[in-house]
TORNU-928196 format. One record per residue (C-alpha): x, y, z. Coordinates in Angstrom, 2 decimals. Layout:
X  Y  Z .
...
% end
This chain:
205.52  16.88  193.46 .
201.56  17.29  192.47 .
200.12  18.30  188.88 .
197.82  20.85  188.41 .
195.22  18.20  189.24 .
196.74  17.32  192.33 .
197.29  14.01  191.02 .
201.08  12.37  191.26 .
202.76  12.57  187.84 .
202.59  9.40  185.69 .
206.62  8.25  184.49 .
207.89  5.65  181.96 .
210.50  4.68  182.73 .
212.03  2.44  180.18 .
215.51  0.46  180.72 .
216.68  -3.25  180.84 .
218.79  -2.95  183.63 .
217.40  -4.19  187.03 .
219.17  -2.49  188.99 .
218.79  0.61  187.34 .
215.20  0.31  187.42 .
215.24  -0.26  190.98 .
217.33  2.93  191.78 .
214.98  5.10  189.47 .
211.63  3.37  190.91 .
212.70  3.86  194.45 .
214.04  7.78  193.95 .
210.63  8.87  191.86 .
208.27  7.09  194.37 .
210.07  9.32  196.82 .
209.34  12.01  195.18 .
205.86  11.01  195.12 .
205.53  10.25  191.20 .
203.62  7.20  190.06 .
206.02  4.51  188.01 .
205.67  2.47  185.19 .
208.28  0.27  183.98 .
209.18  -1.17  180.11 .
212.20  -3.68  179.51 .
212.52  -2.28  175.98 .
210.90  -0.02  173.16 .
207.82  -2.09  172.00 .
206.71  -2.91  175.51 .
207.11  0.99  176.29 .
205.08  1.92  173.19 .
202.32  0.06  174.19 .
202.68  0.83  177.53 .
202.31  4.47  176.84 .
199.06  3.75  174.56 .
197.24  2.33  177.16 .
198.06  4.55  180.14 .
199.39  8.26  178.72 .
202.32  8.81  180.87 .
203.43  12.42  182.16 .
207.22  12.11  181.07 .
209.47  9.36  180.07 .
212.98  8.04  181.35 .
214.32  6.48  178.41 .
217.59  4.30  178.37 .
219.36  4.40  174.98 .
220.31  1.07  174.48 .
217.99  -1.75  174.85 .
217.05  -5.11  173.17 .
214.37  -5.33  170.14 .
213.82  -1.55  170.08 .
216.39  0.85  171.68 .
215.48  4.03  173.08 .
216.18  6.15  169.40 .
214.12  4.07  167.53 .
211.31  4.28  170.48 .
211.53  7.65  170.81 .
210.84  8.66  166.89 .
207.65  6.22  166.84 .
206.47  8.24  170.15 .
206.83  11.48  168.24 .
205.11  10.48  165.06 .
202.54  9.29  166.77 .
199.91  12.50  167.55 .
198.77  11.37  171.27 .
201.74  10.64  172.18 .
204.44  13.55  170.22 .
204.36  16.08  173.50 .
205.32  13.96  176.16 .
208.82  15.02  177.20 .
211.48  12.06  177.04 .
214.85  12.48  178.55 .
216.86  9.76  177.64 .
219.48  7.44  180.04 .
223.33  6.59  178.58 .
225.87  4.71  179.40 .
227.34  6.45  176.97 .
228.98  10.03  177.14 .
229.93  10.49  173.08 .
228.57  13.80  171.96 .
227.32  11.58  168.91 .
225.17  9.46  170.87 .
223.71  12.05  172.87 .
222.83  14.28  169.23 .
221.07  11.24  167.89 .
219.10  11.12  170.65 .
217.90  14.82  170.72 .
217.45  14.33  167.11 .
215.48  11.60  167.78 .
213.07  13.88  169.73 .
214.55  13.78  173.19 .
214.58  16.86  175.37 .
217.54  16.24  177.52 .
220.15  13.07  178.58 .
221.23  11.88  181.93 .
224.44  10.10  181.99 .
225.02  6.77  184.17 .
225.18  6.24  186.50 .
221.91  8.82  187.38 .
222.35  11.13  190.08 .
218.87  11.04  191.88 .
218.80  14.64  192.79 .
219.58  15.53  189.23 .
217.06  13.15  187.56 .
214.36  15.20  189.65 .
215.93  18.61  188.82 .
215.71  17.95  185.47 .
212.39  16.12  185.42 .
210.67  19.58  187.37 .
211.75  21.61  184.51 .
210.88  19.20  181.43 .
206.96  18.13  183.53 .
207.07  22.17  184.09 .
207.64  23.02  180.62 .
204.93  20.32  179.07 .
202.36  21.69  181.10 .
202.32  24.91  179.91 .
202.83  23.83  176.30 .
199.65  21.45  177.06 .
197.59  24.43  178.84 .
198.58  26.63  175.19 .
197.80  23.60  172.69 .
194.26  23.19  175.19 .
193.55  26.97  174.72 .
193.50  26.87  170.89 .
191.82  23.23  170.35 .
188.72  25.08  172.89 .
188.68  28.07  170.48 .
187.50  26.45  167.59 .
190.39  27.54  165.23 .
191.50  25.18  162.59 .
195.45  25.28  163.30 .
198.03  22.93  162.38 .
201.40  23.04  162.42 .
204.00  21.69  160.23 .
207.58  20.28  160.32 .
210.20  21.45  157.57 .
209.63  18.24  156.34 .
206.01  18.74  155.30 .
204.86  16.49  158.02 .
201.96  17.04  160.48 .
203.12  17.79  163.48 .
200.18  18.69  165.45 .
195.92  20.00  164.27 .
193.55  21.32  166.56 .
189.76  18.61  166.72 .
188.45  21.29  164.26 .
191.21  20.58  161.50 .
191.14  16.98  161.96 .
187.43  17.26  161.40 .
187.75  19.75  158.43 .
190.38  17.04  156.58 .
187.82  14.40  156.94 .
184.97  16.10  155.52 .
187.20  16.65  152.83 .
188.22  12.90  152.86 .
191.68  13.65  153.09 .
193.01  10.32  153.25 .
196.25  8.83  154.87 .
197.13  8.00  151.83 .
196.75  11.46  150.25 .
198.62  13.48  152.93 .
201.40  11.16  152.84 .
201.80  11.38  149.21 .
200.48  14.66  148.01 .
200.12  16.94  151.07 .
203.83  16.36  152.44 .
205.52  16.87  149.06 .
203.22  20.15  148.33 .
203.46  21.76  152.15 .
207.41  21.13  152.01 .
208.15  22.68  148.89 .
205.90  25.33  150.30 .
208.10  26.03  153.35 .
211.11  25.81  151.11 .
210.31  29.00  149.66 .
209.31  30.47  153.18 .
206.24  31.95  152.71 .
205.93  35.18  154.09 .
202.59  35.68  156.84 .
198.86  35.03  154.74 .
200.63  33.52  152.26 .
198.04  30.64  151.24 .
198.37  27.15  149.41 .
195.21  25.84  147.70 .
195.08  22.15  147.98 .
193.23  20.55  145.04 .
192.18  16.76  144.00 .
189.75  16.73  147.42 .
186.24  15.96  147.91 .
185.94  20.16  147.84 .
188.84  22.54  147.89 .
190.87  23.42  151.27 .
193.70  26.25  151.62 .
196.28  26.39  153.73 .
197.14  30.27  155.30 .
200.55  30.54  156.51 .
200.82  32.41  159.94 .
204.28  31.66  161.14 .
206.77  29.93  162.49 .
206.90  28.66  166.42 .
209.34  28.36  168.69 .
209.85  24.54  167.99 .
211.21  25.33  164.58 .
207.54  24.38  162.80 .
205.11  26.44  160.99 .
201.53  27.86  161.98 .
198.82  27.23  159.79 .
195.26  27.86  159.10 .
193.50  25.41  157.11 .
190.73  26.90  155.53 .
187.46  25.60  154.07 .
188.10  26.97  149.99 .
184.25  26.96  149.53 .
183.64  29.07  152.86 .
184.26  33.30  152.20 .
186.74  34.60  154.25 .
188.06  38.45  154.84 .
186.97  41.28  152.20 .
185.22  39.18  150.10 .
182.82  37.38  153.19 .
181.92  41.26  154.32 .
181.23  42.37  150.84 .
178.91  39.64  150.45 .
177.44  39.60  153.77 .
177.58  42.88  155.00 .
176.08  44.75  151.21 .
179.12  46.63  150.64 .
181.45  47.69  148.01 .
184.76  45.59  147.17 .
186.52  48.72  148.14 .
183.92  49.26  151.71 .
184.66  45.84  152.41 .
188.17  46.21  151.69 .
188.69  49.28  154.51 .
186.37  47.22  156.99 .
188.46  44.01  156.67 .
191.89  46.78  157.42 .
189.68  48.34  160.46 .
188.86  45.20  161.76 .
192.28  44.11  161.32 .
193.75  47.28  163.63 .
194.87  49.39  160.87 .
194.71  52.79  160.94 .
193.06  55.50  158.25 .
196.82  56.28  157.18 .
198.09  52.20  157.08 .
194.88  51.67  155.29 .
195.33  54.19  152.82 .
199.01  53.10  152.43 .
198.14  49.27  152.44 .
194.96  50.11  149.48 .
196.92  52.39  147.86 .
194.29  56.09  148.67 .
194.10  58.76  150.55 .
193.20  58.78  154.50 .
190.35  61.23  153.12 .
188.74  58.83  150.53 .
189.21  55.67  153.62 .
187.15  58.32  155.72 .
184.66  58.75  152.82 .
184.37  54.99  152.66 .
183.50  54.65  156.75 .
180.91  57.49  155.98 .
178.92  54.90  153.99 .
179.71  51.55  155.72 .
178.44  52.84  159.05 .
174.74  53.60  158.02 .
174.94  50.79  155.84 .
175.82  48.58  159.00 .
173.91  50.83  161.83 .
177.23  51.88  163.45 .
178.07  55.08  164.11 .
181.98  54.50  164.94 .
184.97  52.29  163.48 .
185.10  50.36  166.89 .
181.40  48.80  166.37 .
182.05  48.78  163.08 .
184.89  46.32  163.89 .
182.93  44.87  166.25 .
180.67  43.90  163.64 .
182.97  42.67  161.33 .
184.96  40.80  164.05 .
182.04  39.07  165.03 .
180.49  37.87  161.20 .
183.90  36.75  160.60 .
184.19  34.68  164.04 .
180.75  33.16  162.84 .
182.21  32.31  159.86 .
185.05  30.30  161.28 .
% end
């Protein structure tokens, strides 16, 4: 089985059982998958540092660090959170095999590990991470500044451009763990409805955090935004020379809305929103609402 690279897959394969290593080594290389091996946690941690793998075969029980314990430092760690891990037990007590989902594990294998299986199940889970890689490559290229967030308040995942934004801020470890968590959960506990924001104060300059929704993974969307950069109405006002109530109707057109949502969301009539796009076009040398979006679409992609 080839990536989209055309490279063989890179597993982990982590277990301190000999002979089960040898069963799993011999049935991936036969499927034409490159193999790395780890006796226990730690060694599979650093292991996976070094040399990124594709997907991980995780036993549950091991010396030093079992596979739970493993598992949770791979997800809290953000190079490492999306690789799939589908852990190996012994042990068939629903229990056991709920602590390791919680733990961050896609699926479970029961032993002794059925090799047809184990690549049936790996296809889907390599599948499944490749898209979710293509989708997290597509925003980090676009230049948004998106994070998302677990229940918890916790980072899950931020695009270069947020990580960058946070440091010119000089939000420290130190802060986020002890400020930003406790702020972004209570947040979420009141489940904040789409462009609700949170300002975030005590930085080197203000930052906001936008609310856009919640994925599939259970975690919410954010936008972190810059609190001393204009954004929406208020940047095309300013930028564009027009009236709060002009830039107000340009941010709705921009935005989709029709004359009639417009008027409904600004509280007017569709007439007085078409006496408004009267002015704005001469004032931005349009002479309809789709370059007039255009315009706005573009000043506020700038802006970003």
């Amino acid at each position: 089985m080839k990536s989209d690279n055309h490279k063989n897959d890179i597993v982990l394969v982590v277990d301190d059982s000999a002979d089960a290593l040898s069963l799993i080594h011999d049935t991936l290389e036969d499927a034409h998958m490159d193999v790395l091996v780890a006796l226990e946690g730690k060694q599979a941690l650093t292991i996976a540092k070094r040399i990124r793998p594709d997907i991980i075969l995780m036993d549950a029980i091991m010396p030093n660090m079992d596979g739970f314990e493993a598992c949770k430092a791979l997800k809290a760690d953000p190079a490492l959170a999306n690789i799939p891990v589908i852990f190996m037990t012994g042990l068939n007590h629903t229990d056991d095999i709920v602590r390791g989902l919680e733990a961050g594990g896609v699926d479970y294998l029961t032993k002794p590990i059925q090799p047809n299986e184990l690549i049936a199940r790996m296809k889907v889970h390599l599948s499944n991470a490749r898209l979710n890689n293509n989708a997290q490559f597509a925003l980090d290229s676009m230049g948004q500044n998106l994070m998302t967030f677990s229940e918890l308040g916790e980072i899950a995942w931020a695009t270069p451009q947020t990580h960058a934004l946070m440091a010119k801020a000089r939000m420290t470890t130190v802060w986020r763990a002890e400020q930003l968590t406790l702020l972004v959960k209570n947040w979420l506990a009141h489940s904040p409805t789409e462009g609700n924001r949170l300002p975030l104060k005590n930085l080197e300059y203000p930052l906001t955090l936008k609310f856009i929704g919640m994925t599939e993974q259970g975690e919410a969307l954010v936008k972190l935004e810059d609190g001393d950069r204009l954004t929406g109405a208020e940047l095309l006002r300013q930028q564009l020379a027009l009236t709060e109530r002009e830039s107000q109707v340009l941010h709705w057109i921009a935005n989709g809305k029709t004359n009639r949502e417009i008027a409904e969301i600004l509280e007017m009539s569709p007439r007085t929103v078409n006496k408004h796009l009267e002015q704005i076009f001469p004032k931005l040398g349009v002479e309809n609402r789709t370059s007039a979006a255009g315009v706005a679409l573009r000043l506020q992609a700038n802006a970003e």
